[in-house]
N, C-alpha and C positions, 0 to 999 in steps of 0.2 A: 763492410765485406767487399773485397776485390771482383769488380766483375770482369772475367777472362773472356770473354763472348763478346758479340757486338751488342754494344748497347743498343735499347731502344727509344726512336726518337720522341721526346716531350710530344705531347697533345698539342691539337693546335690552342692556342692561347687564351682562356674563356675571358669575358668581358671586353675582348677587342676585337673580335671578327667574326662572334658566331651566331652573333646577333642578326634579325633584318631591319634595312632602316624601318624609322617609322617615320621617315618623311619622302613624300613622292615629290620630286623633283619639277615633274610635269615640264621639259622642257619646250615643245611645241608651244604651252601657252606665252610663254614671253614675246613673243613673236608680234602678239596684239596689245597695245599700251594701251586699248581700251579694256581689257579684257584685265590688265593690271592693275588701274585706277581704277577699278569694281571689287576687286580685292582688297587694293592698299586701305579702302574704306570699310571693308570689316576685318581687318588681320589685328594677330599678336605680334607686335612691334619690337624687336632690338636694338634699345638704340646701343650704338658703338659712337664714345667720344672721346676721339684724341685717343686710340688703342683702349680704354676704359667700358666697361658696359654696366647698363644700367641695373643695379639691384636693388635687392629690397631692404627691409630694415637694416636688418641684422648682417647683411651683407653675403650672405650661406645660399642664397639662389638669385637668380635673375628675372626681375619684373620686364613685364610687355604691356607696353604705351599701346592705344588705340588712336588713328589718326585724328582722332579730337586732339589727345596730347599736347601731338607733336606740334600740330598748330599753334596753339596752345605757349608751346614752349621756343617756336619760330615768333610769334608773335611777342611775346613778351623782351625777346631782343636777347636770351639768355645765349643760344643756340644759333648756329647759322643755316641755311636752309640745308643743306646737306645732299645727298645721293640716296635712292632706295636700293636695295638690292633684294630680289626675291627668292625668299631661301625653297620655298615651296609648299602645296599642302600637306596636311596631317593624312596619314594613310588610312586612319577609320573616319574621324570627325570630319577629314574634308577642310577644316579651317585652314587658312592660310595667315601664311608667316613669313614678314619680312624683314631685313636689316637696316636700320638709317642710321647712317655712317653723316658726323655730322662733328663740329667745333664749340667751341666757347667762341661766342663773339669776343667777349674780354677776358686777353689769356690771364690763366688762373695758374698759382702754384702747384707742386706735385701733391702737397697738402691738402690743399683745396678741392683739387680733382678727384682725391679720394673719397669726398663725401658722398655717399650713395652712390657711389660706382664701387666697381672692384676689375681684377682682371679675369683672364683664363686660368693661370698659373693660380693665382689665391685661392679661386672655388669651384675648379675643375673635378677635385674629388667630391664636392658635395651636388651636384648637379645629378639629375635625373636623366635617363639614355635620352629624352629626348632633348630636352634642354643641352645637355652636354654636345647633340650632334648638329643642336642648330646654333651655340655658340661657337663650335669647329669651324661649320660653315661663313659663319655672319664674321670672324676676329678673320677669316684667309682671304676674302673677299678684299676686307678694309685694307690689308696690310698690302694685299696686290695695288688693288685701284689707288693708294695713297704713292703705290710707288714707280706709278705708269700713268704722268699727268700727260706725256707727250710721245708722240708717233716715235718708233725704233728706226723708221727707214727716212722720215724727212724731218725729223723734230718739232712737226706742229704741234698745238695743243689734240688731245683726244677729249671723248666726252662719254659716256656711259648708256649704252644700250641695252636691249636684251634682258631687263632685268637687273641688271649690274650682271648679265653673263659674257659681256664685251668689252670692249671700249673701241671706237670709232673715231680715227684721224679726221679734222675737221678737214683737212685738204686735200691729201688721197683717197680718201674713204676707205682705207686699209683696215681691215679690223684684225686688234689686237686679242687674245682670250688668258685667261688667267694659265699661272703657270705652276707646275708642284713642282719640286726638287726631288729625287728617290735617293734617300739613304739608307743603307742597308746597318741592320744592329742584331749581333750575335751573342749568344751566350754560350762559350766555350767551356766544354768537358774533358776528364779524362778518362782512363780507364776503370777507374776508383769513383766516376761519378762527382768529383771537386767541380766546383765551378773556378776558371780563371777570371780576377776582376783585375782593371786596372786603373789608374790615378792619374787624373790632369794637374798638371800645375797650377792651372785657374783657380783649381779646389781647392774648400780649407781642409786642411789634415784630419785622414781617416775617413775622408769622403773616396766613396769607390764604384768603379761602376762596369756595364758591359763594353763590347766594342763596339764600334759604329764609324761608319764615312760616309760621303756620299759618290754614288755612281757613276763612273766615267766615261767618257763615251766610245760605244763599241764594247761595253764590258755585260756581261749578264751579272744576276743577282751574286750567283754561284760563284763568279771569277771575282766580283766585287769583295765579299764576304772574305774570301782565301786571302786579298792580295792587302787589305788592311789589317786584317791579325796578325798575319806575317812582317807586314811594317811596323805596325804600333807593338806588338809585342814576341816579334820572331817563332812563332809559332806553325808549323805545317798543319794543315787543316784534311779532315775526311770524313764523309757520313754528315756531310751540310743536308739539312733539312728545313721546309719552310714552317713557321709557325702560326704566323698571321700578319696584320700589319694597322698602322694607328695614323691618322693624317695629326700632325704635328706641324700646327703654322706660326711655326716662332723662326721663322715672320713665314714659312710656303715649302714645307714639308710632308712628305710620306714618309714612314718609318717600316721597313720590308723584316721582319724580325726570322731569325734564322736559329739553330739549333746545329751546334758543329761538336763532331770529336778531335784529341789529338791522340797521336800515340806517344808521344814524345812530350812530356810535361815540363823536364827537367831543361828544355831548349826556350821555356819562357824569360825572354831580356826586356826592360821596357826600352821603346826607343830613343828615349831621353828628352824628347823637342816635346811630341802631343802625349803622351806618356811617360814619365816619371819614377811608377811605380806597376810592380806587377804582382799579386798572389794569390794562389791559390786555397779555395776556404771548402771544406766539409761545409756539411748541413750543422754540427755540434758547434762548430767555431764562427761560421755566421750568425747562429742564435746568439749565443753567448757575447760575441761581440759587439752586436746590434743593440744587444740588450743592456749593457754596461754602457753603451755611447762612445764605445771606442771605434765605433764603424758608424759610415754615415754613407745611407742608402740611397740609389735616384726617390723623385719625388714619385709617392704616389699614383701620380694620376697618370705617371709615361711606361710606355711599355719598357723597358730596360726593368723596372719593377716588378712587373708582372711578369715578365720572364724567370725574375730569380726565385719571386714566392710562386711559382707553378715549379718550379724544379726543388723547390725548398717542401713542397707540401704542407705550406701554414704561412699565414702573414708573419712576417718578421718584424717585430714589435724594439720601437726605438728609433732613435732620431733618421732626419730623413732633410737633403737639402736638394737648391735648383743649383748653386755654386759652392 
């Protein structure tokens, strides 16, 4: 049915921001290394190896080491000592939960490394809110501190404070703090209610997906949102709405999800360079095609998904890729 009125904006996005953490942060107590070494000696431990985290059997969730462990696994010469990072307590139990970001003494194959590890991406959907929010935490942490061994302003070595909520120039005493990226990711409608998706070339064929950039400076969400749909797919934008947002650390992201109309459908081009491809899909022809395998959905576990089945009103059942 043609809807001639202003549409109304999608809900904001359940299972990505309507939640509250369940982990207290408790940033003041970093502050004391006493007060963390009293912790680190009774917490649930994540290790993080080489971007890998530690699971269980079966691979479908993530085990936590007690600092017996990690000893344990320092000592045996497997592991190199590594860095902690305090993800923070549990907001009823109080228990405390850190990350040990840490190596293979002896590097090992991609093969190898998989054995009882896995990553974000592989069991991100199967994770539990809280597991999933303290893997968020503990894989952005790593992917920062791995990529900020030295000072920006004098290129000394830094060294890990705070918790792993810093890093500290050994020679300015500059402190560095982690950093997120904001990119902003829309799902575009028309008046008819079609969702527009569009194609990277990266992707294998019949993978499709929403829009998304990242933030540039001096721009708001809003002006962001407008000026990439319109490059990536020519498109004049109206009726921008926020919906929620997902931190996304592949490798130090936020994802700011937005809800836009157009009036003008038929001025969808793709750009040719980061888009490829552009089309328009009902709710009858997203099923049907998702269902047959002729359409290939973002994965699961990112918000680009969860925007199209909140606008789809049913999981859309069928294949589903990261490339």
């Amino acid at each position: 049915m043609r809807i001639a009125s202003r549409l109304v904006p999608l809900p904001l996005v359940s299972a990505i921001n309507d939640h509250p953490s369940q982990i207290d942060r408790t940033g003041h107590l970093r502050e004391n290394p006493r007060t963390l070494d009293g912790f680190w000696a009774k917490a649930k431990i994540l290790q993080i190896a080489q971007g890998r985290m530690r699971a269980d059997g079966d691979l479908n969730s993530v085990r936590y080491l007690s600092a017996e462990d990690v000893a344990a696994a320092i000592a045996s010469g497997e592991f190199s000592e590594g860095s902690r990072y305090f993800l923070g307590l549990d907001s009823v139990s109080a228990d405390p939960y850190f990350a040990w970001d840490t190596d293979w003494v002896i590097a090992r194959s991609d093969e190898e490394m998989r054995v009882g590890f896995t990553t974000l991406r592989e069991v991100g959907t199967t994770l539990s809110e809280i597991d999933l929010e303290l893997a968020l935490h503990a894989v952005a942490l790593s992917n920062w501190h791995r990529a900020h061994l030295c000072c920006s302003k004098c290129g000394a070595p830094t060294r890990v404070d705070l918790g792993g909520a810093v890093r500290i120039c050994e020679v300015d005493q500059s402190s560095h703090h982690p950093r997120t990226d904001s990119a902003v990711i829309v799902l575009v409608r028309d008046r008819d209610d079609r969702i527009l998706l569009g194609h990277q070339p990266v992707w294998p064929d019949g993978r499709f997906s929403t829009f998304a950039g990242f933030l540039e400076p001096g721009e708001t969400f809003e002006q962001c949102v407008s000026r990439e749909v319109f490059e990536e797919a020519g498109v004049v934008l109206k009726e921008i709405s926020y919906l929620g947002s997902q931190p996304w650390p592949f490798p130090a992201s936020i994802m700011i999800a937005f809800d836009a109309v157009t009036d003008v459908p038929e001025s969808a081009r793709p750009d040719g360079s980061e888009i490829t491809e552009v089309r328009w899909f009902s709710r009858e022809q997203l099923l049907a095609e998702a269902k047959a395998g002729t359409l290939l959905l973002p994965p699961s576990i990112s918000v680009a998904r969860k925007m199209i089945e909140r606008w789809l009103g049913e999981r859309a059942v069928g294949g589903e890729t990261w490339r």
